[in-house]
N, C-alpha and C positions, 0 to 999 in steps of 0.2 A: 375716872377713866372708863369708857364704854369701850367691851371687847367685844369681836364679832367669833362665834364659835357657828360653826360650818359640820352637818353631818349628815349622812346620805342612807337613812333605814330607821326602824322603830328601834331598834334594838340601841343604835348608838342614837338616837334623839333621846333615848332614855338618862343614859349614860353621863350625856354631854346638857342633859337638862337637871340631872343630878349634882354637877360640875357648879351651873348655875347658883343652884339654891343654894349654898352654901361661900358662894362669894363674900369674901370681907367688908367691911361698911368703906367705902372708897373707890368700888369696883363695880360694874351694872354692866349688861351684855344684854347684845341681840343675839338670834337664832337664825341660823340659814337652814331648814332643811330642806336638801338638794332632792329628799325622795320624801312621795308619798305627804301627809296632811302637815307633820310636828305635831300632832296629837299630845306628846311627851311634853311638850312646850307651854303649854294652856295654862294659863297662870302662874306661870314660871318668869318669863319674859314675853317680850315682843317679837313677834315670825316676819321677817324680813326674806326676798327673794322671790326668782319666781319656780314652781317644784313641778318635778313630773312623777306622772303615775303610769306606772311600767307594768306590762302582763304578770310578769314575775313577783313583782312588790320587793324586787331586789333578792332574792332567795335563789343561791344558785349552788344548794345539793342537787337540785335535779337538772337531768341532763336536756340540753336545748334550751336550758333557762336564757343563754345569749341570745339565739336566733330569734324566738320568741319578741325578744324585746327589742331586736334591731325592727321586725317586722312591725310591730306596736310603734315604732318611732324614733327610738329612743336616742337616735342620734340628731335629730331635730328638738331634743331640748336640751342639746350642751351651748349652739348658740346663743339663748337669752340668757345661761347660765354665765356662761361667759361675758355676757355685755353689762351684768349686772353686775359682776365682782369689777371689770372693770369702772365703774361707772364709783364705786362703793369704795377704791383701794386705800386713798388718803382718808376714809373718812374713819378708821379704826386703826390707831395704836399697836395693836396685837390680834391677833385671828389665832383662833385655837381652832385646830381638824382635830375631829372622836370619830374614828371608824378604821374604812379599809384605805389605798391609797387613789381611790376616784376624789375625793377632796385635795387630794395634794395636788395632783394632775390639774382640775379646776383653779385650784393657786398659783399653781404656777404659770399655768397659761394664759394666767390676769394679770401677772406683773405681782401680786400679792406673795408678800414674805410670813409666812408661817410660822409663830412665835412659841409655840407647843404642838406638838402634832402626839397624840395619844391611839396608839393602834391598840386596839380594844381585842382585835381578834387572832392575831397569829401568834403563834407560840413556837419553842425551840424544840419542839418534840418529834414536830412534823413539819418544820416549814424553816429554810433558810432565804437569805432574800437574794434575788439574782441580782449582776452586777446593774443592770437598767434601774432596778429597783433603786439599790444603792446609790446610785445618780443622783436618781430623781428626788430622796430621802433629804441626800445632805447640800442639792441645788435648793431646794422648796423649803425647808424647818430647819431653825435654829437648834431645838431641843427637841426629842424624841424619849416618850415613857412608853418601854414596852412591857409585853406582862408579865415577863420573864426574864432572868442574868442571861441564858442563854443566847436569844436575840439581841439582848443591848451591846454585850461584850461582842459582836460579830460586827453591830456597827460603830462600836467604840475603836475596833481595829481599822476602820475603813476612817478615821478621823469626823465622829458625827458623835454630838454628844447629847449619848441615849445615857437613858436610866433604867430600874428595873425597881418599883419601890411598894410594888404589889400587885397587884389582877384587881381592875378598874369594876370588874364584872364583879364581885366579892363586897364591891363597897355599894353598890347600888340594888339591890337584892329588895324589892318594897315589902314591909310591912306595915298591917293594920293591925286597928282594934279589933281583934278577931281573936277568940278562942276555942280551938278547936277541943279541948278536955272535956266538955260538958256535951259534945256529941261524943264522945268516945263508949262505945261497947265492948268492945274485944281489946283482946292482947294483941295486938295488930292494929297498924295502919298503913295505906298505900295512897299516897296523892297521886293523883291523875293531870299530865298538860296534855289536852289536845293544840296545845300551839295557839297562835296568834295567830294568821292566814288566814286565806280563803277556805284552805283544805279542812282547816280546824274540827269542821263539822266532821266528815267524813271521817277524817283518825278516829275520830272520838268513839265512832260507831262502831267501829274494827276491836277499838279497847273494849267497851262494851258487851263487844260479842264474847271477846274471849273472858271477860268475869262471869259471863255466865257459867261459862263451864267448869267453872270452880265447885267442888261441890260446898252447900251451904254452908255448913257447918266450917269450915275451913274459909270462906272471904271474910277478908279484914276489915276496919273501915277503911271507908270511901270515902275520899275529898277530891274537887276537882279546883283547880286555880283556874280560871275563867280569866280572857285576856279581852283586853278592850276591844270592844269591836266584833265582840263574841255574845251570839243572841243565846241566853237559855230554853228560850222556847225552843231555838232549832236545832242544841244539844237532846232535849227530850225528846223532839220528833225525832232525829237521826237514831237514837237507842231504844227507840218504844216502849219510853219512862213518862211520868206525868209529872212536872210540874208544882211544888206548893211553892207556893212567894215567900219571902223571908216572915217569921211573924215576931224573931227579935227583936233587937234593938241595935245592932251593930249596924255600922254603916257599909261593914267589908259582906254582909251578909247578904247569898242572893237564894237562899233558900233551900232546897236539895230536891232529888229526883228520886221517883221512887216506881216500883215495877219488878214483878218476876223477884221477890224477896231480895233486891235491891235498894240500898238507901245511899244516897250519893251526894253528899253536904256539897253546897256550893259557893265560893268565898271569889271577889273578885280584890286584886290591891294588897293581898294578902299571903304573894307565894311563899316567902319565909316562914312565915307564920305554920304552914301548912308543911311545908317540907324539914321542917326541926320536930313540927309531935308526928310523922311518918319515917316507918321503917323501908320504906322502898319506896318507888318514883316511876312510874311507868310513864311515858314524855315522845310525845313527838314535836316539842316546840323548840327553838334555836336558841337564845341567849340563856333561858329559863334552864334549859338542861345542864349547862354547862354551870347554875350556879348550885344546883340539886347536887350535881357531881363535887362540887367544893364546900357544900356543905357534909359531904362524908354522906351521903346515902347511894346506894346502889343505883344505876339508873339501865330498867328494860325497853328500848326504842325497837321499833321494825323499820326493815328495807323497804320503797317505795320502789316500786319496777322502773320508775323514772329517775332511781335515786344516782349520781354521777359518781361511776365507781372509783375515780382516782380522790374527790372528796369523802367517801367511805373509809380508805383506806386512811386518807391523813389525820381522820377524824380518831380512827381507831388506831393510830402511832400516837395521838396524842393522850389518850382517855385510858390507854391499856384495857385490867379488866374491871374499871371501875363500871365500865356500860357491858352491858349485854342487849347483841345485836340479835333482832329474829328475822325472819320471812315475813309479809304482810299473812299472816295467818293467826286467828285467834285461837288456835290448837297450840303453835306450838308456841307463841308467847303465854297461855294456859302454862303451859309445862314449863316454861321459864320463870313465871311468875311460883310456882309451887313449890318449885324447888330453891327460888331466892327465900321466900317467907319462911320454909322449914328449918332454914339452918343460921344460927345467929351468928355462928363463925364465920359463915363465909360472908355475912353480908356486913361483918365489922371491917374484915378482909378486903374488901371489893371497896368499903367508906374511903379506907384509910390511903388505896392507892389514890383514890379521886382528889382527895384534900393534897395531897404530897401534888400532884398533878397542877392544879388550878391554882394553889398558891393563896395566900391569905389577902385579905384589904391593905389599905394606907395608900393608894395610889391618890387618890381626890386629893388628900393632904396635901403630900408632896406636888402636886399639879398646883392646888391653890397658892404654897408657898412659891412655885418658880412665878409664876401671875403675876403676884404681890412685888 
């Protein structure tokens, strides 16, 4: 039986290409991704549909991320979007939607019945679904795994039958052959995301600035998770670090940065790996954060002056104080970071709200077994 699984961002092409790889002998699927390359997809399966590329890349903490992309287009690519689901509806058994509810909206506006719908990103902490929502949920999907009791029980009362059988994001977390122990110097370690995006470089720089003013003796190691599509040459130009190439032998290995008594290991494929031997997580990247936070490490991000204050706020009902928020300044996420690394109570404290938070794996399971 070939399934059509539908998702609209890297975050859930990852997710929903995770889903993939682990399909039972019996089962084989194509890939819709509705945004951006399927990157996540590349040997996974076959990329079927036709995808748009949006100013935003789908990313809407920041504000005007809409208008941007009405202006970019982006309502001139739900028609092909739409002529293709239709054109595709008998030809799959079951469609699985990974993401937010722009995949549902496209199913349903195909005639396509939705046989799992997996909302990868909203939680009961900060997000209830409005009655439209709730329509559209139990008109469009049979079955719904959300990543929390909260959510499911809210649409299990509305007659929709959700589930809650883990946080999807917990089970997809990549690891490589990578070990980070044989770079390790200090009692101390801090991985570093500058994110996946465009903006990537530029966080990175900001992080940057502010280890400098660490004094030496006091920075810990340094890791950085490199996301695809992330040039290290343009990580070292952005920090005015140089460059060595890997000279191991790992395949996760992309070498480290070095500069101004900075050493900056750098691992791509590899964020688990990187965020289980670090004490802290300084992170401006999106899904990546949120699995740093469910791994129990503290996690310090900065405000983006473009950052969209009502997603601020739900960001931070949901994370409590597992995150600490700064100003885009390298002074005072300095003094944020200084104060996270000195004290090992508060930053078990801060682990421990995060994991209670984000909630553990077993979600893919339970999705392959309703599949099956």
């Amino acid at each position: 039986m070939r399934l059509l699984f539908v998702s609209n961002g890297h975050g859930e092409d990852s997710m929903a290409a995770a889903i993939i790889a682990q399909l039972p002998p019996g089962l084989a699927a194509d890939a819709y991704p509705t945004l951006g390359s399927g990157a996540a997809y590349q040997s996974i399966c076959p990329i079927v549909g036709p995808r748009a590329f949006l100013p935003s890349e789908g990313w809407r903490n920041t504000a005007g991320s809409v208008l941007r992309d009405l202006q970019g287009g982006v309502l001139s690519t739900f028609g092909p979007a739409v002529r293709f689901m239709r054109n595709i509806r008998h030809a799959y058994p079951k469609t699985v939607v990974v993401g937010d509810l722009v995949g549902l909206v496209l199913c349903w506006h195909s005639g396509v019945k939705v046989a799992v719908y997996v909302d990868a990103f909203r939680n009961g902490y900060a997000h209830s679904y409005s009655p439209p929502e709730r329509w559209l949920i139990k008109a469009a999907a049979q079955t719904v795994f959300c990543r929390d009791d909260l959510l499911a029980r809210e649409l299990r009362s509305g007659g929709i039958d959700a589930r809650a059988a883990g946080n999807i994001m917990m089970d997809t977390i990549p690891y490589a052959a990578y070990d980070p122990a044989p770079r390790r110097t200090g009692a101390l370690a801090l991985a570093i995301l500058p994110g996946s995006r465009a903006t990537a470089v530029d966080h990175f720089a900001t992080q940057i600035a502010a280890l400098r003013l660490l004094p030496k003796e006091k920075l810990p190691d340094l890791f950085v998770a490199v996301a695809p599509g992330v040039d290290p040459v343009a990580l070292a130009e952005a920090g005015g670090l140089n460059w060595a190439n890997r000279a191991g032998g790992e395949v996760a290995d992309l070498g480290r940065l070095e500069g101004d008594g900075l050493i900056i290991h750098l691992a791509a494929g590899a964020l688990g790996n990187l965020i289980e031997a670090s004490d802290a997580v300084l992170s401006q990247a999106g899904t990546a954060t949120w699995q740093a936070i469910g791994l129990g490490r503290p996690v310090i991000s900065f405000i983006m002056p473009a950052d969209r204050l009502k997603r601020l706020r739900d960001e931070a009902a949901f994370t409590g104080e597992s995150r600490v928020l700064c100003p885009r300044d390298p002074i005072a996420i300095a003094a944020a970071l200084t104060l996270l690394l000195a004290d090992p109570e508060e930053r078990a404290r801060r682990g421990r709200v995060g994991r209670a938070r984000m909630g553990g794996p077993g979600a893919i399971q339970a999705i392959l077994k309703e599949l099956a």
